[in-house]
C-alpha positions in Angstrom: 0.0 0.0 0.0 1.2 3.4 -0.7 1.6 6.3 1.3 -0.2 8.8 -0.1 -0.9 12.7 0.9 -2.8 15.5 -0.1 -1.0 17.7 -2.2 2.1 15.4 -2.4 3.6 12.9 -4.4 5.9 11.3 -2.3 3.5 8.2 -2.1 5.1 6.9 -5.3 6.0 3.3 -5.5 9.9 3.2 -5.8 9.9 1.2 -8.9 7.4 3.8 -10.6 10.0 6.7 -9.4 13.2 4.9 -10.4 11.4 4.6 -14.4 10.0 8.5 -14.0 13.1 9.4 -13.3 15.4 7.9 -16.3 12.0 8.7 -18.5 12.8 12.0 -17.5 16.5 12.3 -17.7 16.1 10.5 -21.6 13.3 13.6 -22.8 16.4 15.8 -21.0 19.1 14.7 -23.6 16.5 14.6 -26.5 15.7 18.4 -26.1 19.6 19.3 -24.8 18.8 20.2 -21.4 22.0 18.9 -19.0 19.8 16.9 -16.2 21.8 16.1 -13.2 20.4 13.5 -10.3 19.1 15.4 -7.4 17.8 19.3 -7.2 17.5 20.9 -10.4 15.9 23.9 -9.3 18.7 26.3 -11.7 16.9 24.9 -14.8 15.0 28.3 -16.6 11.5 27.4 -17.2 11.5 27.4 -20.9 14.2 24.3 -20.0 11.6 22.4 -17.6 8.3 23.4 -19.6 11.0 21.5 -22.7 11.7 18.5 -20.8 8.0 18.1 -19.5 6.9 18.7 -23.4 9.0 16.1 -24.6 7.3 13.7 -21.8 4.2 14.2 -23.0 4.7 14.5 -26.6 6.5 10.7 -25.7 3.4 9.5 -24.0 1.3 10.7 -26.2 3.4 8.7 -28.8 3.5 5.7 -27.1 -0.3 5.7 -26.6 -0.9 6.5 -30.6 1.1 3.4 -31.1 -0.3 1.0 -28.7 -4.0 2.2 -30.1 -2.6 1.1 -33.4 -1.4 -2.5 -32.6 -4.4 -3.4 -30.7 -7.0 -2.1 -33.8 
């Protein structure tokens, strides 16, 4: 069972965290944006807002194709 809070997301399964965080480190590299483990609270937020686009333009990929191999 997780731990969840309101307002928090420190409930996260460790797995779930450990596979976020490479996801998010691999959209880094794609969009040029030096990602370093820990704080990254120097990044400007047009670099964030790029790494969180590249997330979900990579979902959003991944779901087009799963759609398309099960139809």
């Amino acid at each position: 069972m997780t731990n969840t809070k309101n307002g928090s997301n420190q409930g996260m399964v460790p797995e779930a965290r450990a596979a976020m965080d490479r996801f998010k480190m691999e959209a880094a590299a794609e969009v040029g944006v030096n990602l370093k483990q820990g704080y990254n609270g120097d990044l400007t937020s047009r670099q964030a807002g790029s790494i969180g686009g590249q997330m979900v333009k990579k979902m959003i990929e991944s779901y087009e194709q799963n759609m398309a191999n099960q139809g």
